[in-house]
PQR file of N, CA, C, O and H, with PARSE charges and radii, in Angstrom:
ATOM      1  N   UNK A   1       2.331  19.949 -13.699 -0.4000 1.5000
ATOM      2  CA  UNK A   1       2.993  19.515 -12.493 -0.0000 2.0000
ATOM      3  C   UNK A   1       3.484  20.724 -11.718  0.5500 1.7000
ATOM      4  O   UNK A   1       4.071  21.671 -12.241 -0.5500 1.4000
ATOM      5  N   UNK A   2       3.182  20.607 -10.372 -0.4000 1.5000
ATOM      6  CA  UNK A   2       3.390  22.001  -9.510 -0.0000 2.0000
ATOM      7  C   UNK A   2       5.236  21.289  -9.530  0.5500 1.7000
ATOM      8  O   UNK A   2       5.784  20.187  -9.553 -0.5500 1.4000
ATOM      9  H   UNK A   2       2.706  19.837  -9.948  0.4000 1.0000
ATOM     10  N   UNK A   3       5.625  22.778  -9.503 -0.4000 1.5000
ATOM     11  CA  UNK A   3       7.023  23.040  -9.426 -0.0000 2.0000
ATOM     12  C   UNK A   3       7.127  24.296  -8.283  0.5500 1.7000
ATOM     13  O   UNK A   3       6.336  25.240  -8.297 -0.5500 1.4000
ATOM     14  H   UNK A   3       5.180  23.673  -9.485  0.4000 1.0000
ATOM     15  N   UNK A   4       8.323  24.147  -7.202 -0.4000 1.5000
ATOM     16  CA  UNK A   4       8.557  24.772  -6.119 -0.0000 2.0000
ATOM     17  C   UNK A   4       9.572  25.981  -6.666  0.5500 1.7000
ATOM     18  O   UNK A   4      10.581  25.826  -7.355 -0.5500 1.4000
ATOM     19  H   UNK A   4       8.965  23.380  -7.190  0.4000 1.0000
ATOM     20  N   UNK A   5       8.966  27.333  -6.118 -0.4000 1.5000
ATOM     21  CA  UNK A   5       9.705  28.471  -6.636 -0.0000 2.0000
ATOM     22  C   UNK A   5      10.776  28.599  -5.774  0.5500 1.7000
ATOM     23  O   UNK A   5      11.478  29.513  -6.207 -0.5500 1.4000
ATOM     24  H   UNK A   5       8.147  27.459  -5.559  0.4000 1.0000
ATOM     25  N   UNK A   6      11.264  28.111  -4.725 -0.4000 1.5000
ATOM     26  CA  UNK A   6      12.681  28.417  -4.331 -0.0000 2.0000
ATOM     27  C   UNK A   6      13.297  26.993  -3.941  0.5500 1.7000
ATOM     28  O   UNK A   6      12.394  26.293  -3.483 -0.5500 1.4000
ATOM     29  H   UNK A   6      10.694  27.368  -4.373  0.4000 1.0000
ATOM     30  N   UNK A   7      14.313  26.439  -3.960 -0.4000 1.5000
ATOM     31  CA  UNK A   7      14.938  25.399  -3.241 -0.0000 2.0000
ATOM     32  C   UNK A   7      14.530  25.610  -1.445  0.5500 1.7000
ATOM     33  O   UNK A   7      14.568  26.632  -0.759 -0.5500 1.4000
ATOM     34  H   UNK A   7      15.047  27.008  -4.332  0.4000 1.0000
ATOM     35  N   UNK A   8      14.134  24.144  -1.066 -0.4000 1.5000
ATOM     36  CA  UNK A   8      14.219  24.358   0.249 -0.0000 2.0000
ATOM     37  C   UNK A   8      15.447  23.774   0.961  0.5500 1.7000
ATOM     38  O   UNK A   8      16.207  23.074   0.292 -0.5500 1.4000
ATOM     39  H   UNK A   8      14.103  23.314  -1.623  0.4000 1.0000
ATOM     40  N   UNK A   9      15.667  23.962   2.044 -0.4000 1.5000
ATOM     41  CA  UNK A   9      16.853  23.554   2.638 -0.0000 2.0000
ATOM     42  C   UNK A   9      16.848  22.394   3.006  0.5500 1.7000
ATOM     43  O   UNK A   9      15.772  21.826   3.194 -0.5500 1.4000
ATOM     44  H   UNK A   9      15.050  24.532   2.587  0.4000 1.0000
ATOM     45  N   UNK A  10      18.338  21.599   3.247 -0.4000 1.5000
ATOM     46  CA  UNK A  10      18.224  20.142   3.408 -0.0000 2.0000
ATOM     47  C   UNK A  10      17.578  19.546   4.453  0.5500 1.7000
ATOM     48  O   UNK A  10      17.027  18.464   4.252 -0.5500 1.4000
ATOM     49  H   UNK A  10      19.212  22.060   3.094  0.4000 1.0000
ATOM     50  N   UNK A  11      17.529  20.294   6.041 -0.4000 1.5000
ATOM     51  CA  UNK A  11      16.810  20.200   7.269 -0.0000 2.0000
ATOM     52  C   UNK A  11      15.625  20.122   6.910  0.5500 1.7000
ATOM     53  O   UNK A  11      15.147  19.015   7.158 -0.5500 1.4000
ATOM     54  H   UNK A  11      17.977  21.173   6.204  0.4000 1.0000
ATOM     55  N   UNK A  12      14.656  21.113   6.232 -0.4000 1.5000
ATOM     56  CA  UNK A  12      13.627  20.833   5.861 -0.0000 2.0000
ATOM     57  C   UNK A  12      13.045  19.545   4.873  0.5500 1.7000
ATOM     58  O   UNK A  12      11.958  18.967   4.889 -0.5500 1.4000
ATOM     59  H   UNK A  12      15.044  22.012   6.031  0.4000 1.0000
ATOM     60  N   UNK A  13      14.069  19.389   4.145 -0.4000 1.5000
ATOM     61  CA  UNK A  13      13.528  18.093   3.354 -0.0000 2.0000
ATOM     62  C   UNK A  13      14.247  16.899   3.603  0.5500 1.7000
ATOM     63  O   UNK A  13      14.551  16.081   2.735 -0.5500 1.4000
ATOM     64  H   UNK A  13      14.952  19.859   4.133  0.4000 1.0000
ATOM     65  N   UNK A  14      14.600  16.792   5.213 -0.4000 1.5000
ATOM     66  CA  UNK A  14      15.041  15.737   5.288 -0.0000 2.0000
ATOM     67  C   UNK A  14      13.856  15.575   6.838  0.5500 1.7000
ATOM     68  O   UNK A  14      13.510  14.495   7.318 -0.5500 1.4000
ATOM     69  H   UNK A  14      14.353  17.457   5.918  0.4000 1.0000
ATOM     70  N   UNK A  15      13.561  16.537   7.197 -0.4000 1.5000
ATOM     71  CA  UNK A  15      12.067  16.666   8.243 -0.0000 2.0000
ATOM     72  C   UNK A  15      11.160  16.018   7.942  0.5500 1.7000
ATOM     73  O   UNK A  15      10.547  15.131   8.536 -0.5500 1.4000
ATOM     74  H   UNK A  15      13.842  17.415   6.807  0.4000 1.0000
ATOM     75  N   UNK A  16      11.001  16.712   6.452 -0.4000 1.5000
ATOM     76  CA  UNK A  16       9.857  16.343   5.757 -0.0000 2.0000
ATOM     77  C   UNK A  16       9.381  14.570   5.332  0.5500 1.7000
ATOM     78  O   UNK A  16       8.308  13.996   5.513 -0.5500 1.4000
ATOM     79  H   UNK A  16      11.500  17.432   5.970  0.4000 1.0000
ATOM     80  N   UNK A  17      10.512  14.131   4.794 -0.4000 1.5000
ATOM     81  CA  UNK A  17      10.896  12.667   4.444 -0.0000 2.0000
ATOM     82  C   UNK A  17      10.877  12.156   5.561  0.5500 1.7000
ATOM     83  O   UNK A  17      10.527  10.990   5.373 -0.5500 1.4000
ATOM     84  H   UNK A  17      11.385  14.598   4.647  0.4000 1.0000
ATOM     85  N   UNK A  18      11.051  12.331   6.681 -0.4000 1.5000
ATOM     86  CA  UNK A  18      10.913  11.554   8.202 -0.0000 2.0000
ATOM     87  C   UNK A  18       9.715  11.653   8.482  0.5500 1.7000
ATOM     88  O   UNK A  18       9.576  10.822   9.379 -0.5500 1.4000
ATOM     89  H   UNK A  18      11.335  13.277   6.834  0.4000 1.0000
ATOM     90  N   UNK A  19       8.489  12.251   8.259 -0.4000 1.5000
ATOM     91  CA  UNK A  19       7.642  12.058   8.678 -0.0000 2.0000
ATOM     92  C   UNK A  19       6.769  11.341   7.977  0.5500 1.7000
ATOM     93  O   UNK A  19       5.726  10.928   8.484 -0.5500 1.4000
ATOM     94  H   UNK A  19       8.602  12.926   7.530  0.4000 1.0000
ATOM     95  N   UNK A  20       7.115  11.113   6.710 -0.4000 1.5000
ATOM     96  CA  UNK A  20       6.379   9.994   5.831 -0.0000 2.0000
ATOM     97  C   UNK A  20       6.295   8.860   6.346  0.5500 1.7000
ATOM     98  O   UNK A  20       7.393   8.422   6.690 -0.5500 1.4000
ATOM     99  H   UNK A  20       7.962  11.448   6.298  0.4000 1.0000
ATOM    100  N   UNK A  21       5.327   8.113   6.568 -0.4000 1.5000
ATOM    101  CA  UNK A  21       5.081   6.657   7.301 -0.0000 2.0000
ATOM    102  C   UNK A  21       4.580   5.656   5.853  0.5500 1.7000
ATOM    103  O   UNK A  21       4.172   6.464   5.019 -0.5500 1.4000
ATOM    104  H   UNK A  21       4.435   8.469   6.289  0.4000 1.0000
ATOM    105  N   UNK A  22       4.516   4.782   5.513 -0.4000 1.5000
ATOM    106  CA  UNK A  22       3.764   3.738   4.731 -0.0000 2.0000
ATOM    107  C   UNK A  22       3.063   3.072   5.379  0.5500 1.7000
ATOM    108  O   UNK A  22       3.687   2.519   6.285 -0.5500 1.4000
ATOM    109  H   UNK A  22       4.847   4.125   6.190  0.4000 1.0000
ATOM    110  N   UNK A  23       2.038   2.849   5.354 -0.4000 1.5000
ATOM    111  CA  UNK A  23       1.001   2.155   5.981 -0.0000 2.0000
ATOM    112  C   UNK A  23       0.728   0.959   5.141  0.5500 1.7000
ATOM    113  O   UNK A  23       0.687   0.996   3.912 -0.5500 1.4000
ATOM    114  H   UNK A  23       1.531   3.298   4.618  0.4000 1.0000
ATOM    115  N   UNK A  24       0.518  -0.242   5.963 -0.4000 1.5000
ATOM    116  CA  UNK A  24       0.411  -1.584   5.607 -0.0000 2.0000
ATOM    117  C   UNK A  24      -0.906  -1.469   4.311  0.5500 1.7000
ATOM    118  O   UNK A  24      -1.531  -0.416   4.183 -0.5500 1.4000
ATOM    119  H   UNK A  24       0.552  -0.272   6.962  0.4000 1.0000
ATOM    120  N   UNK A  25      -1.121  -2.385   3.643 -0.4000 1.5000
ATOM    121  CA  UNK A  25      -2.473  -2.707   3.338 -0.0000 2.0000
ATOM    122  C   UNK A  25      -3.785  -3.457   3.993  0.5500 1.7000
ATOM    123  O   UNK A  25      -3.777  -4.480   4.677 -0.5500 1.4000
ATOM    124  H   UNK A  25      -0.613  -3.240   3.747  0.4000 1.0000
ATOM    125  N   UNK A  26      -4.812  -2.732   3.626 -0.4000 1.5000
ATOM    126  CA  UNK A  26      -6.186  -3.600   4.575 -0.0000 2.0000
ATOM    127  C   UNK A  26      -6.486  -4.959   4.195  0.5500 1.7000
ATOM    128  O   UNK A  26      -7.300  -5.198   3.303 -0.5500 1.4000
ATOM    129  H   UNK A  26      -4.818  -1.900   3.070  0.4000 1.0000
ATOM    130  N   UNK A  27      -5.721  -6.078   4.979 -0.4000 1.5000
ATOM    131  CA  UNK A  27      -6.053  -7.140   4.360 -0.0000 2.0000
ATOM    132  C   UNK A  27      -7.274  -7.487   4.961  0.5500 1.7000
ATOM    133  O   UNK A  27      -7.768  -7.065   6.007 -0.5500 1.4000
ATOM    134  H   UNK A  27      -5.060  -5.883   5.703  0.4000 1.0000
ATOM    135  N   UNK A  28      -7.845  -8.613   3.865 -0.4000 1.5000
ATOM    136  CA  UNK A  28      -9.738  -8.531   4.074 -0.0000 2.0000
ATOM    137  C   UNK A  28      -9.221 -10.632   3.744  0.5500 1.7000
ATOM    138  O   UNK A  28      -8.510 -11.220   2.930 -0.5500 1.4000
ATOM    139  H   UNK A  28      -7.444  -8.956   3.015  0.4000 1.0000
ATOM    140  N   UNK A  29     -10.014 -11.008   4.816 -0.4000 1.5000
ATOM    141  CA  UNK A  29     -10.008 -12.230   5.026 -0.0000 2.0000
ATOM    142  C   UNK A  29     -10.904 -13.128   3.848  0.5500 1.7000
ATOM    143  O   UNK A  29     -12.037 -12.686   3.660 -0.5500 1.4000
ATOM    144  H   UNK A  29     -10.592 -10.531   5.478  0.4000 1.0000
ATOM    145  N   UNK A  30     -10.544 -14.253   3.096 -0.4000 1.5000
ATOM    146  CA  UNK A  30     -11.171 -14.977   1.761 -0.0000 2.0000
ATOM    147  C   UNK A  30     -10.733 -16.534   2.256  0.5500 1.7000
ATOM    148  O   UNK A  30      -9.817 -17.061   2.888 -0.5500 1.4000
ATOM    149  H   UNK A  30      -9.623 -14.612   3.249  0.4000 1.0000
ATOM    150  N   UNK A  31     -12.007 -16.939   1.545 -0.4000 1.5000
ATOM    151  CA  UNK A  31     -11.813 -18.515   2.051 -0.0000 2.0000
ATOM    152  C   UNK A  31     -11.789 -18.901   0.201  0.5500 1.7000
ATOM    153  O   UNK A  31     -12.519 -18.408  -0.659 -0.5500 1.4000
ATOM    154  H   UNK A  31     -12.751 -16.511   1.032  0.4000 1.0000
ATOM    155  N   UNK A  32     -10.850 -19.780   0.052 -0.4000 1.5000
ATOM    156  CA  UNK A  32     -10.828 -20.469  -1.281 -0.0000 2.0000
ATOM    157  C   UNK A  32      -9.744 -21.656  -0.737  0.5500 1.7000
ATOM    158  O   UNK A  32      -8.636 -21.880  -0.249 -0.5500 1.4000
ATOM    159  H   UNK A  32     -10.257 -20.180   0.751  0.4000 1.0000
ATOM    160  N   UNK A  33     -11.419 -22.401  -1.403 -0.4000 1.5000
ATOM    161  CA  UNK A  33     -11.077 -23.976  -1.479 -0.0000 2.0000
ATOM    162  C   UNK A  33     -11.144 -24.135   0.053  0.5500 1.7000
ATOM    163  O   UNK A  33     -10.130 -24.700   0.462 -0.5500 1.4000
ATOM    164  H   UNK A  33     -12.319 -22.219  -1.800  0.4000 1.0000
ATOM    165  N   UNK A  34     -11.822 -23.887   0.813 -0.4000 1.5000
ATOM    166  CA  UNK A  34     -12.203 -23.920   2.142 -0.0000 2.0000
ATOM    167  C   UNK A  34     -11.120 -23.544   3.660  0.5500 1.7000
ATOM    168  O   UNK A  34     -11.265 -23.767   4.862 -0.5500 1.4000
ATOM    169  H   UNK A  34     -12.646 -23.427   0.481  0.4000 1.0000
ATOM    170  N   UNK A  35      -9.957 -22.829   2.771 -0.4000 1.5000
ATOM    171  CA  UNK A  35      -9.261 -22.085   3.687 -0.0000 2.0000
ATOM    172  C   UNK A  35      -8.903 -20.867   3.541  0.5500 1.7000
ATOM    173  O   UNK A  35      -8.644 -20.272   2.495 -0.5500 1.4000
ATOM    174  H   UNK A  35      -9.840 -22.648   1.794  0.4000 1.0000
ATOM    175  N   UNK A  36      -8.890 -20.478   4.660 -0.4000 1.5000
ATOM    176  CA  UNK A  36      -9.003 -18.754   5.060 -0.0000 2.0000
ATOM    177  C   UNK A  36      -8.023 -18.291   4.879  0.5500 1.7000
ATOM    178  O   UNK A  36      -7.035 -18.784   5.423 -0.5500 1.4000
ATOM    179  H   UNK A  36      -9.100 -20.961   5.509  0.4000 1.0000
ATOM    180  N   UNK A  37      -7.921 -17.353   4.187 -0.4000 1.5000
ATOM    181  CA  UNK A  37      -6.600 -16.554   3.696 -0.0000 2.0000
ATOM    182  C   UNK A  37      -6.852 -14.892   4.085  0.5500 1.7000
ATOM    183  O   UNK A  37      -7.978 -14.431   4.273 -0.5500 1.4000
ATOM    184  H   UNK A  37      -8.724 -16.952   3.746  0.4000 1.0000
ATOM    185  N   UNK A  38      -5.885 -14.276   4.148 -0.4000 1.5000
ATOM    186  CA  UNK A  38      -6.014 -12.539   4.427 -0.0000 2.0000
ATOM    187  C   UNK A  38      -5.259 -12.265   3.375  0.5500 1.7000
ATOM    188  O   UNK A  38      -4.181 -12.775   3.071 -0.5500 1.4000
ATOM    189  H   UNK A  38      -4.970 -14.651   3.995  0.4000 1.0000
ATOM    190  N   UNK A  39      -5.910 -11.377   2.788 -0.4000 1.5000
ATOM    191  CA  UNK A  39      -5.371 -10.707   1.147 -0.0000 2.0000
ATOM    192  C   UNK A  39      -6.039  -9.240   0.935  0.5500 1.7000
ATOM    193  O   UNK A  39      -7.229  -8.948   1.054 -0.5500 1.4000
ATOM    194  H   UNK A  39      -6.786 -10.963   3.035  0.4000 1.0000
ATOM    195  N   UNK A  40      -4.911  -8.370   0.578 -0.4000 1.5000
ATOM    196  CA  UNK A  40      -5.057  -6.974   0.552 -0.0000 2.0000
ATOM    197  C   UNK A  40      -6.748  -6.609  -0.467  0.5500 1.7000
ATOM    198  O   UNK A  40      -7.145  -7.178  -1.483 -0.5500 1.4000
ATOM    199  H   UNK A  40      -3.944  -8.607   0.481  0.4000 1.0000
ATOM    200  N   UNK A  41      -7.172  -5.870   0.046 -0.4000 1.5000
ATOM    201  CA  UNK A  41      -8.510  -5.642  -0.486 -0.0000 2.0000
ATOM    202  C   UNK A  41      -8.510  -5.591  -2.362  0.5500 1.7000
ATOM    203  O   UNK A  41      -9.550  -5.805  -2.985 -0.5500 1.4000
ATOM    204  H   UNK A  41      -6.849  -5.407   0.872  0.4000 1.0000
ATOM    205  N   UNK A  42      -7.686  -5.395  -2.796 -0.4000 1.5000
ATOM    206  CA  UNK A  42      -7.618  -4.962  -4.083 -0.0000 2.0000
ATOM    207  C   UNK A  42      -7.253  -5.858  -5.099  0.5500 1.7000
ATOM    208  O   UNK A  42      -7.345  -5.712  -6.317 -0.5500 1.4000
ATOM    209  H   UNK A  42      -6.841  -5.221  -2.290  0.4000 1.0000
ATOM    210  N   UNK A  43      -6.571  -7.374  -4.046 -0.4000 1.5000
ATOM    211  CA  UNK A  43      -6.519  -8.278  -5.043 -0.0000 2.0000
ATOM    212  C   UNK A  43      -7.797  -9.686  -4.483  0.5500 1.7000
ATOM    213  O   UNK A  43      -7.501 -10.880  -4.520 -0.5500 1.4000
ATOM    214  H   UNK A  43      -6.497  -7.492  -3.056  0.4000 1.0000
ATOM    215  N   UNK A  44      -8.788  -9.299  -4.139 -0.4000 1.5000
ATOM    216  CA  UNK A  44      -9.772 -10.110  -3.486 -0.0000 2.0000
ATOM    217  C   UNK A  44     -10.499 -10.613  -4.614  0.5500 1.7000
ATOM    218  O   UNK A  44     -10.891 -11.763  -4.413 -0.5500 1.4000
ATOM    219  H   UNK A  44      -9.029  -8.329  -4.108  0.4000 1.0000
ATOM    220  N   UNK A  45     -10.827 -10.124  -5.784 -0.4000 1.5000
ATOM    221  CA  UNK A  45     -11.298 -10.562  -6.937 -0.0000 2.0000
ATOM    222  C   UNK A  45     -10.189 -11.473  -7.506  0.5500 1.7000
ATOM    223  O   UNK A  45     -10.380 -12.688  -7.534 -0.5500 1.4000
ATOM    224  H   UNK A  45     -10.509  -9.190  -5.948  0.4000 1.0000
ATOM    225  N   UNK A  46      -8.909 -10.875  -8.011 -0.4000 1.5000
ATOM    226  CA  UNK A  46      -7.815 -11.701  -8.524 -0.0000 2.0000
ATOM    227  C   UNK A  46      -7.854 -13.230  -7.793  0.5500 1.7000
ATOM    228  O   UNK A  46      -7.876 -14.253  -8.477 -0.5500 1.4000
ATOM    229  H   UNK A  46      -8.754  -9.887  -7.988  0.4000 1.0000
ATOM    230  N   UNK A  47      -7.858 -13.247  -6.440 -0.4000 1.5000
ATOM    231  CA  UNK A  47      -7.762 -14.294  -5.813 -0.0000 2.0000
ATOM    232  C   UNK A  47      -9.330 -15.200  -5.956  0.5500 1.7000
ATOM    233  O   UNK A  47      -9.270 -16.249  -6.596 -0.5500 1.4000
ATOM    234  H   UNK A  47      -7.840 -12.416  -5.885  0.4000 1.0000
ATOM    235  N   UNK A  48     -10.122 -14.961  -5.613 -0.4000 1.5000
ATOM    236  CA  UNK A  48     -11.173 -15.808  -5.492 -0.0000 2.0000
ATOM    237  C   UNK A  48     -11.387 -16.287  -6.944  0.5500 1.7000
ATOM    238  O   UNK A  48     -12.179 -17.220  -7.077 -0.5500 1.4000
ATOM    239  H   UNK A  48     -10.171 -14.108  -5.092  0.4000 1.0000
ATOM    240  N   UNK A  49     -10.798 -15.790  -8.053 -0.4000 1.5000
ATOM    241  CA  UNK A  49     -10.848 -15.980  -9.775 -0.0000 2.0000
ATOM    242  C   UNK A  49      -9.916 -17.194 -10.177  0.5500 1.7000
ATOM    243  O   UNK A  49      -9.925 -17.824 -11.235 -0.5500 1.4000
ATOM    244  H   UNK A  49     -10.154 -15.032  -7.944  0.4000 1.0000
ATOM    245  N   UNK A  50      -8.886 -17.408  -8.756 -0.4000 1.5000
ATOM    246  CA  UNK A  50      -7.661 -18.324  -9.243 -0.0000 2.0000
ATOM    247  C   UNK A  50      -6.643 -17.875  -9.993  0.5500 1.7000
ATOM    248  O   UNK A  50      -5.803 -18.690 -10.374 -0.5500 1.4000
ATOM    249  H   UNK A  50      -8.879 -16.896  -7.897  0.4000 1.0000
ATOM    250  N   UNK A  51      -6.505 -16.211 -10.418 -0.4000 1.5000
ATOM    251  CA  UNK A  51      -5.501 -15.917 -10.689 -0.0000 2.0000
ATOM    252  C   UNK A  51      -4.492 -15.575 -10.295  0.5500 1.7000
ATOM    253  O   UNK A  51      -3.629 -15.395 -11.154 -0.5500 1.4000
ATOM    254  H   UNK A  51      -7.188 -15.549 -10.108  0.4000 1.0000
ATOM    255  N   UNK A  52      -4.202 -15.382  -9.169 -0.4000 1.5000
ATOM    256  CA  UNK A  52      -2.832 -15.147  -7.694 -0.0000 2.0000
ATOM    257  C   UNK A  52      -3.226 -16.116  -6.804  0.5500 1.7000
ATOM    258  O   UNK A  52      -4.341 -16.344  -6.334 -0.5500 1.4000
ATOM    259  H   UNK A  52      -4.903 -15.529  -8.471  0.4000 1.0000
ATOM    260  N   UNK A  53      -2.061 -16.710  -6.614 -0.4000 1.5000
ATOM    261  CA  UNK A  53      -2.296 -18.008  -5.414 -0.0000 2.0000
ATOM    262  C   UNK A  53      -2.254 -16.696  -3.940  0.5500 1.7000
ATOM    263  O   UNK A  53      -1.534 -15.699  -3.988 -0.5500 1.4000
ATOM    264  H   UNK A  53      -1.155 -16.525  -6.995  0.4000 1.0000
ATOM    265  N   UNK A  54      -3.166 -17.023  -2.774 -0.4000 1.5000
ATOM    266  CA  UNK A  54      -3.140 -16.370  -1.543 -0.0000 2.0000
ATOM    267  C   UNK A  54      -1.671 -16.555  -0.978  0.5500 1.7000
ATOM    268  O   UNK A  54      -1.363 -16.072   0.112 -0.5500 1.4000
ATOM    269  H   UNK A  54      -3.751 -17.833  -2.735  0.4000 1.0000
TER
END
Protein backbone atom coordinates (compact mmCIF):
# COMPACT_ATOMS: atom_id res chain seq x y z
CA UNK A 1 0.00 0.00 0.00
CA UNK A 2 1.48 3.40 -1.22
CA UNK A 3 2.02 5.53 1.86
CA UNK A 4 2.55 9.51 1.51
CA UNK A 5 6.09 10.76 2.62
CA UNK A 6 5.04 14.06 4.08
CA UNK A 7 1.59 15.13 5.62
CA UNK A 8 -0.30 17.34 3.32
CA UNK A 9 -2.05 20.33 4.47
CA UNK A 10 -5.68 20.58 5.42
CA UNK A 11 -6.55 23.10 2.29
CA UNK A 12 -5.18 20.61 0.19
CA UNK A 13 -7.06 17.67 1.44
CA UNK A 14 -10.03 19.27 1.90
CA UNK A 15 -9.63 20.56 -2.18
CA UNK A 16 -8.98 17.36 -2.87
CA UNK A 17 -12.23 15.66 -1.17
CA UNK A 18 -14.35 18.43 -2.96
CA UNK A 19 -13.63 17.41 -6.06
CA UNK A 20 -14.64 13.83 -5.68
CA UNK A 21 -18.08 13.41 -7.40
CA UNK A 22 -19.98 9.77 -7.18
CA UNK A 23 -21.52 9.00 -10.13
CA UNK A 24 -24.90 7.28 -10.32
CA UNK A 25 -24.99 3.69 -11.67
CA UNK A 26 -25.76 2.66 -15.47
CA UNK A 27 -29.08 1.47 -15.11
CA UNK A 28 -29.89 -0.95 -18.12
CA UNK A 29 -33.65 -1.42 -18.68
CA UNK A 30 -35.21 -5.50 -17.98
CA UNK A 31 -38.59 -6.64 -18.55
CA UNK A 32 -39.62 -9.51 -15.98
CA UNK A 33 -42.87 -10.86 -15.96
CA UNK A 34 -43.71 -8.39 -18.72
CA UNK A 35 -42.75 -5.16 -16.99
CA UNK A 36 -39.99 -2.89 -17.57
CA UNK A 37 -37.79 -2.20 -14.89
CA UNK A 38 -34.25 -0.10 -14.90
CA UNK A 39 -31.65 -1.93 -12.80
CA UNK A 40 -27.96 -1.14 -12.38
CA UNK A 41 -26.00 -3.25 -14.93
CA UNK A 42 -24.44 -5.58 -12.41
CA UNK A 43 -27.45 -6.85 -10.85
CA UNK A 44 -29.26 -7.68 -14.38
CA UNK A 45 -28.53 -11.39 -13.99
CA UNK A 46 -29.58 -11.37 -10.14
CA UNK A 47 -32.82 -9.90 -11.32
CA UNK A 48 -33.95 -11.73 -14.39
CA UNK A 49 -32.94 -15.16 -12.00
CA UNK A 50 -35.70 -13.90 -9.39
CA UNK A 51 -33.25 -13.33 -6.90
CA UNK A 52 -33.67 -9.35 -6.08
CA UNK A 53 -37.11 -8.08 -6.62
CA UNK A 54 -36.54 -4.80 -9.32
Amino acid sequence: MAVPKRRLSRANTRHRRARWKATPPDLVPVVVDGTRHLVPRRLVAAVQRGMVQP
